[in-house]
Steps between C-alpha positions, in 0.01 A plus 500: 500500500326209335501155578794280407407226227585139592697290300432101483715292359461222166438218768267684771284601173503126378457330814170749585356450181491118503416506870199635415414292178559176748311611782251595277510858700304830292785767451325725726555213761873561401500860476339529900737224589842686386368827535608568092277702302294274191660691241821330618371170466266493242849569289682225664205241490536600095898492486512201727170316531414160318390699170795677473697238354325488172554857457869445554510205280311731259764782523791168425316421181471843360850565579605184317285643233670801440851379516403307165339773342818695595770285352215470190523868448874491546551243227213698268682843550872264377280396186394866430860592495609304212 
């Protein structure tokens, strides 16, 4: 049968990631250290690393975005009505 997958958790993931941004440690460093494969944490360095927190304040803004353009169709599709 194949090998089982492990599962990490939201704060093993986190910790790892800025571990290595503040020792300043190459993710292959990691990778050999934790014996996880790069894929895995190339994805958490982007979901959890120092950069990802523009993308997630990007994804806040756009989301603000659309609930206005919502409630702006909503009121335009009330107008169309009468």
């Amino acid at each position: 049968m194949g090998k089982q997958r492990e599962s990490y958790d939201y704060e093993f993931k986190r910790k790892t990631v800025k571990h290595m941004e503040t020792a300043n440690k190459k993710p292959i460093e990691i990778t050999r250290e934790l014996n996880i494969p790069k894929s895995t944490l190339s994805r958490w360095i982007k979901q959890y690393g120092s950069s990802a927190v523009e993308s997630q304040t990007q994804v806040f803004v756009d989301y603000e975005r659309f609930k206005k353009l919502e409630q702006l169709n909503i009121e335009l599709l009330k107008e169309n009505e009468i």
